[in-house]
N, C-alpha and C positions, 0 to 999 in steps of 0.2 A: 784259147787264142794263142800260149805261148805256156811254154815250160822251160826251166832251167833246174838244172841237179847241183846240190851242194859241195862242198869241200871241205877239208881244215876240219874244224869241229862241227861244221853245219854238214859232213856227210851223210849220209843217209837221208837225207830229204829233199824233198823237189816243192819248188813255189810254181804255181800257176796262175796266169792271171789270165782273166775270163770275159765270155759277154753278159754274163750279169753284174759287171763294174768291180768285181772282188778281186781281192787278193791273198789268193790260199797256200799254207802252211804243209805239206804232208808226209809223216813216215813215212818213209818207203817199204820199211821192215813188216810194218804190220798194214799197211793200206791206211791208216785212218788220218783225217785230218787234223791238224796241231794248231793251227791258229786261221781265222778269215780276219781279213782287213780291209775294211771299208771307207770310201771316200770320195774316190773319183766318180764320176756324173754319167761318165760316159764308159765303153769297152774296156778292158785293158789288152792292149797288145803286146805287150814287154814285160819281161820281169825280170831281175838280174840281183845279186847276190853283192854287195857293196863291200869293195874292200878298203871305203875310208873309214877311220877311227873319229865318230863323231861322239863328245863326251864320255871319251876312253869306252868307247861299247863299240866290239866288234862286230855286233852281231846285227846290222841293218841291211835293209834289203831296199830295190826302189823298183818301181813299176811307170811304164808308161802308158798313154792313155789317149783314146778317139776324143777325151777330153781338153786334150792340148797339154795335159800337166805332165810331169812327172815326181812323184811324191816318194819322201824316201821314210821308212819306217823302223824302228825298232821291234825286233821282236821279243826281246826280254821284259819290256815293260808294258805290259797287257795293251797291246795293240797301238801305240802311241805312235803319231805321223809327227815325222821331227823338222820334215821340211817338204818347203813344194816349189815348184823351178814352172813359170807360166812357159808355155810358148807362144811367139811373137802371132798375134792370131794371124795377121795380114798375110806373112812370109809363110809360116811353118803350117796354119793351117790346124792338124793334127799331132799325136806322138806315136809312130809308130815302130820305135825300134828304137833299142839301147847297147850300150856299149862303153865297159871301163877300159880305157887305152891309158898306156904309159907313155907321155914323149918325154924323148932325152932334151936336158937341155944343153946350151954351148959349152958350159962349167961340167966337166967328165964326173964329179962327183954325186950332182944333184938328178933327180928327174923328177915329170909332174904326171902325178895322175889325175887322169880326167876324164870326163863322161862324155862321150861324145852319142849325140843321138841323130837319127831322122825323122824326117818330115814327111806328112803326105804329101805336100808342096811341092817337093821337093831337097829343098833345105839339108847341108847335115851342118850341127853344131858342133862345139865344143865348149864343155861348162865344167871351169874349174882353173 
């Protein structure tokens, strides 16, 4: 349902997430898979590579999902889900599409990273 290619030190690898509810890990170099992550109930349709620093670990990734969630994972620590973001059922309905944006804020020195997602609904958010 979605792929995304790595960067920085997660080069070489690409996360996929899928219609059996996973969320896969993959060398690129040699084809094989490096980690599956399981959780969500329903598809996933997003998958995206996170560039927040959650308990100094660079290295988490988040997926979205026909489940309404979006769940963000660590991959250093044998598949551990460090958080999950519901969507509003009414409004957003579903999750189908992710995205980390930067806005500037008024102060020239600061800016906010943030995740901003869609909805089947309609909906787009902003979370962060």
């Amino acid at each position: 349902m979605s792929v995304k290619y790595g960067s920085n030190e997660l080069l070489n690898t690409i996360l996929s997430g899928s219609n059996d509810k996973s969320v896969r890990l993959w060398d690129v170099r040699s084809g094989k898979q490096i980690q599956v992550f399981n959780g969500h109930k329903n598809y996933v349709w997003s998958v995206e590579y996170s560039p927040f620093v959650i308990k100094n670990n660079l290295n988490v990734i988040c997926s979205g999902s026909w489940d309404n969630t979006i769940r963000f994972w660590d991959i250093r620590s044998n598949k551990n889900q460090l958080h999950i973001i519901k969507g509003d059922a009414e409004d957003d309905g579903r999750i189908i599409c992710l995205k980390f944006i930067l806005l500037k804020k008024k102060e020239k020195t600061k800016n906010d990273l943030n995740l901003c997602y869609g909805s089947f609904k309609g909906p787009i958010r902003i979370w962060g």
